[in-house]
C-alpha positions in Angstrom: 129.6 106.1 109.8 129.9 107.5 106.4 129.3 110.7 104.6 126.4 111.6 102.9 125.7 112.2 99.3 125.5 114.9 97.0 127.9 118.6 97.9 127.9 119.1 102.0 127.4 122.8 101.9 129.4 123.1 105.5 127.3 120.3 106.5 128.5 116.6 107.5 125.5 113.9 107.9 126.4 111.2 109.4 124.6 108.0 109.1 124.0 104.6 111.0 126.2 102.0 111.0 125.0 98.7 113.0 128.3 98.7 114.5 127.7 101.6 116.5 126.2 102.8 119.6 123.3 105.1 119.1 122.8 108.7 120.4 121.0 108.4 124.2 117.8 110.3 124.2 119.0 112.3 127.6 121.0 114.6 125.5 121.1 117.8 127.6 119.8 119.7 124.8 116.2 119.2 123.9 115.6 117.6 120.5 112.0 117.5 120.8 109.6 121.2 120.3 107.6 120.7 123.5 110.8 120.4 125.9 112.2 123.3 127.6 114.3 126.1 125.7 117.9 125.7 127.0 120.5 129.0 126.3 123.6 128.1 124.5 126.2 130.1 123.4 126.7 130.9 119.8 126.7 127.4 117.8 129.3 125.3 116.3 127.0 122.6 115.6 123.5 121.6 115.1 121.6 119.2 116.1 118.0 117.5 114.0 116.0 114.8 113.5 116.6 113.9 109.7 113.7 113.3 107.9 112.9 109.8 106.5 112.4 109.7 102.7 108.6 109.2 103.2 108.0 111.8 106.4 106.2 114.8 105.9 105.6 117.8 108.1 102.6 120.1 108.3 103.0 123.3 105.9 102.2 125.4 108.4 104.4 123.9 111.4 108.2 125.4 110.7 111.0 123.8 113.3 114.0 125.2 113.6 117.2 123.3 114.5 118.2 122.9 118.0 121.9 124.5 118.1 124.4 123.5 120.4 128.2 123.6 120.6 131.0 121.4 120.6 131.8 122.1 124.1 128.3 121.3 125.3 128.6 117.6 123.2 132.0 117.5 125.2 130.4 117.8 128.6 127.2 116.6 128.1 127.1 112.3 128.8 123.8 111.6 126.8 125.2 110.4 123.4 128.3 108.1 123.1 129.6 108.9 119.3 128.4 110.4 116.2 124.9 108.9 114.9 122.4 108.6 112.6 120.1 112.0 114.0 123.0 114.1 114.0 124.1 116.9 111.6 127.4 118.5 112.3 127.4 121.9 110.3 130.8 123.1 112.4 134.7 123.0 111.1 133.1 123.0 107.5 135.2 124.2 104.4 134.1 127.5 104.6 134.9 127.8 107.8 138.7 126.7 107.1 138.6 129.0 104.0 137.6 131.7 105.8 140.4 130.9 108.8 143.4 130.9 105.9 142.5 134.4 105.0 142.4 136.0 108.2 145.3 134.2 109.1 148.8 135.8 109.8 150.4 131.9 109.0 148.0 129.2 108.0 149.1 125.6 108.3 147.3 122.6 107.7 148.1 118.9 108.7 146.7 116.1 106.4 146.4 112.3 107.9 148.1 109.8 105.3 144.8 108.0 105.5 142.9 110.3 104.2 145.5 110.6 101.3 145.0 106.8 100.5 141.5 107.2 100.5 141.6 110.3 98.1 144.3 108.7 96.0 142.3 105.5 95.7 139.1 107.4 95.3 140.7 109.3 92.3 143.0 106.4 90.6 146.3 108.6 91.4 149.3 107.7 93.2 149.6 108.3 97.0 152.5 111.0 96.0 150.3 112.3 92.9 147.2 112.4 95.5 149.5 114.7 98.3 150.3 117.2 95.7 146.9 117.8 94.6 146.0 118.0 97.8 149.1 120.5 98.5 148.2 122.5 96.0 144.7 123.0 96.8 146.2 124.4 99.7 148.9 126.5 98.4 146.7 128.5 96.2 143.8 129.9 98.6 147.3 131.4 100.6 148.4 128.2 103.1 152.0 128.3 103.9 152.8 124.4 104.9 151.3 121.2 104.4 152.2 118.9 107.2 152.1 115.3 107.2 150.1 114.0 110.4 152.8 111.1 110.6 155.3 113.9 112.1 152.5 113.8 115.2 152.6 109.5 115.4 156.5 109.7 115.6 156.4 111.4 118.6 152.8 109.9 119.5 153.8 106.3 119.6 157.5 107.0 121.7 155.3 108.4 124.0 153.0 105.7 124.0 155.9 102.8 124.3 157.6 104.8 127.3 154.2 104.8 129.2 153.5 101.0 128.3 156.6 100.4 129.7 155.8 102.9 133.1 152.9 100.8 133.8 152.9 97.3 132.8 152.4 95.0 135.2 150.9 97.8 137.8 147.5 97.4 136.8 144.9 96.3 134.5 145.0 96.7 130.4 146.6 100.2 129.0 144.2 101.5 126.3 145.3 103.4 124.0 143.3 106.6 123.9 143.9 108.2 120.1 140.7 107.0 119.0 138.0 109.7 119.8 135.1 107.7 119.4 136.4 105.4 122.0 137.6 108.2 124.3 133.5 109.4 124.2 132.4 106.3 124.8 135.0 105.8 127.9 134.2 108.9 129.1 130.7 109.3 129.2 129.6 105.5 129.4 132.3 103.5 131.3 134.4 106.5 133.2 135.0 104.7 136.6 135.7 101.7 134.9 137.9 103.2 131.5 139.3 106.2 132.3 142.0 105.1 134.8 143.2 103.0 131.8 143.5 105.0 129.1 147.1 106.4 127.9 147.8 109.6 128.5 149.8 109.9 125.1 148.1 112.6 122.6 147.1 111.6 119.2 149.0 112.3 116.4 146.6 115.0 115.5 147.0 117.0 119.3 150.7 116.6 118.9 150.5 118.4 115.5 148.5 121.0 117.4 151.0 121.5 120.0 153.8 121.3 117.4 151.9 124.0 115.1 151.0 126.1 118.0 153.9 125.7 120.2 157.2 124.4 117.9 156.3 126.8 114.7 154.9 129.6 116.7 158.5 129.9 118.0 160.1 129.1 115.4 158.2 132.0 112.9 158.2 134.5 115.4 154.3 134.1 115.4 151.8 134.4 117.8 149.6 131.2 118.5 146.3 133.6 118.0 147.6 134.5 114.5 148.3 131.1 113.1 145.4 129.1 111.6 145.7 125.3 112.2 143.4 122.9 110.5 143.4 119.4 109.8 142.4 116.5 107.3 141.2 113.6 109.5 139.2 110.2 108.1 137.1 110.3 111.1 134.4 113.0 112.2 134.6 112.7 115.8 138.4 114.6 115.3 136.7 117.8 115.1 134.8 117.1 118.7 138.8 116.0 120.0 140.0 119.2 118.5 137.3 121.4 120.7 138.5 119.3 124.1 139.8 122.3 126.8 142.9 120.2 127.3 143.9 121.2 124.0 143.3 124.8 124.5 146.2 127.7 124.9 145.5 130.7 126.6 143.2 132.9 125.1 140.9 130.9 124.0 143.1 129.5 121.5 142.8 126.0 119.9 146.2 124.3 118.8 143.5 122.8 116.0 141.3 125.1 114.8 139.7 123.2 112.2 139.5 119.9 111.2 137.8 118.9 107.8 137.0 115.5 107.0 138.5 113.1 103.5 135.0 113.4 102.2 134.6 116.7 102.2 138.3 117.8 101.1 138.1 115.3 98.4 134.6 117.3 97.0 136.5 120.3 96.2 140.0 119.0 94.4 138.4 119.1 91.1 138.9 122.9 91.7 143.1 122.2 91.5 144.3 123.1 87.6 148.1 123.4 88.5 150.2 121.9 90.8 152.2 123.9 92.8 156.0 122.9 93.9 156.8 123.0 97.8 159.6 125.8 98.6 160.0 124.7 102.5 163.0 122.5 103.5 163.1 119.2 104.6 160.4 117.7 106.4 158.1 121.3 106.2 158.0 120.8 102.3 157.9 117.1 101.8 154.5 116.7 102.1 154.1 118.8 99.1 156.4 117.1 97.3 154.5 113.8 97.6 157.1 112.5 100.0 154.4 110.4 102.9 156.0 108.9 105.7 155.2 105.3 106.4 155.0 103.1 109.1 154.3 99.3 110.2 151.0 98.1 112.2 148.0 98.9 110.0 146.2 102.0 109.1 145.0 102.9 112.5 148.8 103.9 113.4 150.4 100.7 114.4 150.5 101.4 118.5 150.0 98.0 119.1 153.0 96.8 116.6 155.3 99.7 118.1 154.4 98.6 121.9 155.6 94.8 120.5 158.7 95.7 118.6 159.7 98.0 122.2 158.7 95.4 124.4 161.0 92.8 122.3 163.6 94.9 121.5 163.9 95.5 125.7 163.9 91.9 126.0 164.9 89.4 122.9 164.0 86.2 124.7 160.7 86.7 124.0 158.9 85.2 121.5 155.5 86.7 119.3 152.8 85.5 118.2 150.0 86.2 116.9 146.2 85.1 116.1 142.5 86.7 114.9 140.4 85.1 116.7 137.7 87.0 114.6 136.6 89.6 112.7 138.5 93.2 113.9 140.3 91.6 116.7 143.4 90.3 116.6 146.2 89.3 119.8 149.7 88.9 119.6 150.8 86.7 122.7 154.8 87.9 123.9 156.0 84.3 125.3 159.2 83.9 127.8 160.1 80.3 129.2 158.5 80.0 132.9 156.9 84.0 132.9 153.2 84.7 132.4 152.8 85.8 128.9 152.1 89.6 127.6 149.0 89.6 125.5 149.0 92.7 123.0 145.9 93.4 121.2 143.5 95.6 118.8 139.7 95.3 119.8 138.6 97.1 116.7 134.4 98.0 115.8 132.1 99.0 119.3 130.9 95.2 119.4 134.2 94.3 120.2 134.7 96.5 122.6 131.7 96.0 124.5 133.0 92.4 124.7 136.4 93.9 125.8 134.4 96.2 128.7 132.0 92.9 129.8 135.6 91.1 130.6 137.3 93.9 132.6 134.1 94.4 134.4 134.6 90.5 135.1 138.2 90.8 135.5 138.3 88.1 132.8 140.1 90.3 130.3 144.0 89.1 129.4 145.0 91.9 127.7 148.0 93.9 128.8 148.2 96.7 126.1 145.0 97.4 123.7 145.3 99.1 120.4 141.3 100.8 120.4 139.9 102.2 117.6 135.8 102.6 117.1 135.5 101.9 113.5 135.3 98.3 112.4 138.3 97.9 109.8 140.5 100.9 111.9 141.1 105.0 110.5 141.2 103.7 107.1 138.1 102.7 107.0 136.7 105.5 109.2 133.3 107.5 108.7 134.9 110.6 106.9 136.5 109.0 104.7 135.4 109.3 100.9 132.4 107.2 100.4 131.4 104.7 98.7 127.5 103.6 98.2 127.5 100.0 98.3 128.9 97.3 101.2 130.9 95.4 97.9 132.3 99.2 97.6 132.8 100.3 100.4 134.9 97.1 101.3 137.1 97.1 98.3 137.8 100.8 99.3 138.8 99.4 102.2 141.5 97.3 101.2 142.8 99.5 98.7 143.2 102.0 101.3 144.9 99.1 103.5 147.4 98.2 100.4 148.3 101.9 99.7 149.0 103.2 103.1 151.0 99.7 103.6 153.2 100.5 100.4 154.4 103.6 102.2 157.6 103.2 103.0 158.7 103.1 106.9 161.4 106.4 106.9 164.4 105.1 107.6 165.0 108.6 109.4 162.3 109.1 111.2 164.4 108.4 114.3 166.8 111.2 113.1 164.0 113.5 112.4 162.3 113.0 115.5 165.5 113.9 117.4 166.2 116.8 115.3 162.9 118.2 115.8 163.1 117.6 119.6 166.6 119.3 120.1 165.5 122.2 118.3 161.9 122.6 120.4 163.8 121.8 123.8 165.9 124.7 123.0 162.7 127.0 122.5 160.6 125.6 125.1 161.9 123.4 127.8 158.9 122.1 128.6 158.1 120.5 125.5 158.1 116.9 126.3 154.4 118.2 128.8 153.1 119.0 125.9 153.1 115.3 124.2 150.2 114.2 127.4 146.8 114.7 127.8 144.0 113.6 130.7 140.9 112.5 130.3 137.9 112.2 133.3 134.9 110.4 133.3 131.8 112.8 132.3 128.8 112.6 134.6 124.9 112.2 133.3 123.2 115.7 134.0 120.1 115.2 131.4 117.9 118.1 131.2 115.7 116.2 128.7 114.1 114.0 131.5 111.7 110.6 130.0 109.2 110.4 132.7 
């Protein structure tokens, strides 16, 4: 997936890639004129056939877009994941302009891998790139700046103490912070997927429950007034921001927004001074350039975190690991006269159509599977800034890989975590809740019938 050219004018196009599953033609809105009018509610997003170069239209024929919400993509099992026929015009800039100045407290969370990407994209530093970004922020009236990794502290605890929960009661744990994946398990594979996936939230639906929850507190601010958006290097965030399980009372989304790399990146020419954090600690660091890293690849090292815990609990055991090919890579966990644990990331949908054919068979080894849709992982993922060729696109790639790996790991982010969780639990004792999520397979109820 990547982002198309020219300005996006609140509108994201998202084009084919051949390593993903196309859009079914039972969505349960119609795409075609002749098929029955369905009522929506107001849109969030549209949906279009886009027009090859050469296609022309009658001048007297004028078709309008078929509109359709998030919500409806959510519950509808027709398509799997963003395709090449689909126009997202939803969670646009203006949209997140427009949220920070109604807002009471705006606050907006950016991933570290869309700061690579920008800072690559732009020859700056990763620290230079966050305080452009920042300040972009700081002058249309945001308050913080939030570094997503805050979210994958608490994400991957939460993903080691369920790992070690259920291994060894079942089949393979998938991880479940990819939301490509979690549509394709969903609405494709439910019986078979759902059962397995974590129950962990991503590091962007901690944020929201942290912005919404932790800093509503904290400011004395109600959840309705606070304006949450994110920065995300992958479209199908804003459909995981609009799931119901991430939705407060009142109709009120712990994410409210969620832009992509690409399209933050087509408005930083706009910055002409940067402006200098005034928040303490970890509420200000972002805008000081300070990123927190972390070991295991872009994608959030779950799979390196569930090896380091599961060695850590037990130091007879011995790694190692292998690629047997492109996007897939297994670390086997190896004790004298016990069965061996066999971590893995099952990267790109080919490989993970390989991964479903062998738990179907109940031929897969896996114990613990690090699954992310995009071939390459989040730094390489569709909304990130583009590049036009395939020689570009992958030398964007690994300069994305080399600048989020020169991050360095936080030494503190043990101490930060804890400090943040004493002073939550003494707000909310039911914080910890807020860290899960479910997920349920989605059954087909097409409207748009092939006869």
């Amino acid at each position: 997936m990547s982002v198309d050219g020219g300005g996006f004018s609140g509108v994201v196009r998202i084009s084919n890639v051949s390593d993903f599953i196309a859009p079914s033609k039972s969505c349960i809105i119609p795409l075609n004129e002749n098929t029955q009018t369905v009522a929506v509610e107001e849109p969030l997003v549209s949906i279009g056939r886009r027009k090859r170069e050469k296609e022309t239209e009658p001048h007297d024929v004028k078709k309008k877009a078929i509109k359709v919400t998030l919500n409806d993509c959510l519950a509808c099992s027709g398509c799997i994941t963003s395709a090449e026929t689909v126009l997202i015009d939803a969670q646009s800039l203006a949209s997140l302009l427009s949220g920070i100045e109604k807002s009471t407290l705006a606050v907006i969370t950016v991933s570290p891998q869309s700061v690579c990407s920008i800072a690559s994209h732009r020859g700056l530093s990763t620290a230079e790139a966050a305080r452009r970004i920042a300040s972009y922020f700081f002058s249309k009236g945001v308050r913080f700046v939030l570094d997503s990794s805050i979210g994958r502290i608490f994400a991957l605890e939460r993903e080691c103490e369920e790992v070690e929960n259920r291994l060894g009661n079942g089949p393979a744990i998938l991880s479940s912070i990819c939301p490509g994946f979690v549509c394709y398990a969903e609405k494709s594979q439910g019986d078979l997927l759902v059962p397995l996936l974590s129950q962990a939230r991503s590091p962007q639906a901690v944020m929201g429950a942290l912005v919404k929850n932790y800093l509503s507190r904290r400011n004395n601010t109600a959840p309705s007034d606070i304006f949450h958006a994110t920065v995300m290097p992958c479209f199908d965030k804003k459909l995981e921001a609009s799931r119901n399980d991430f939705l407060l009372e009142g109709n009120v989304h712990e994410v409210d927004c969620v832009v992509s790399t690409g399209e933050l990146d087509s408005v930083l020419d706009e910055v002409d001074k940067l402006y200098e954090s005034v928040e303490p600690g970890w509420l200000g660091d972002f805008g000081r350039g300070n990123l927190l890293g972390g070991q295991g690849g872009t994608s959030g090292g779950y799979a390196s975190a569930v090896v380091s815990s599961l060695m850590e609990r037990n130091p007879n055991l011995q790694a190692e690991s292998s690629q047997p090919q492109k996007n897939l890579e297994v670390t086997r966990l190896t004790e004298d006269g016990k069965k061996p644990l066999v971590i893995a990331k099952v990267y790109g949908f080919k490989n993970i159509q390989n991964m479903v054919r062998k738990l179907k068979t109940r031929k897969c080894e896996y114990d613990y599977v690090e699954v992310m849709a995009c071939p390459g992982g989040c730094g390489n993922g569709g909304g990130q800034v583009r590049q036009e060729t395939d020689a570009e696109r992958e030398a964007a790639r690994i300069r994305v890989e080399e600048m989020y790996g020169s991050l360095k790991a936080d030494g503190c982010a043990t101490e930060l975590r804890q400090s943040i969780a004493t002073d939550w639990g003494s707000m909310d004792e039911r914080w910890r809740e807020r860290l899960n999520t479910e997920f349920r397979p989605i059954v087909a109820k097409s409207l748009n019938m092939d006869y």
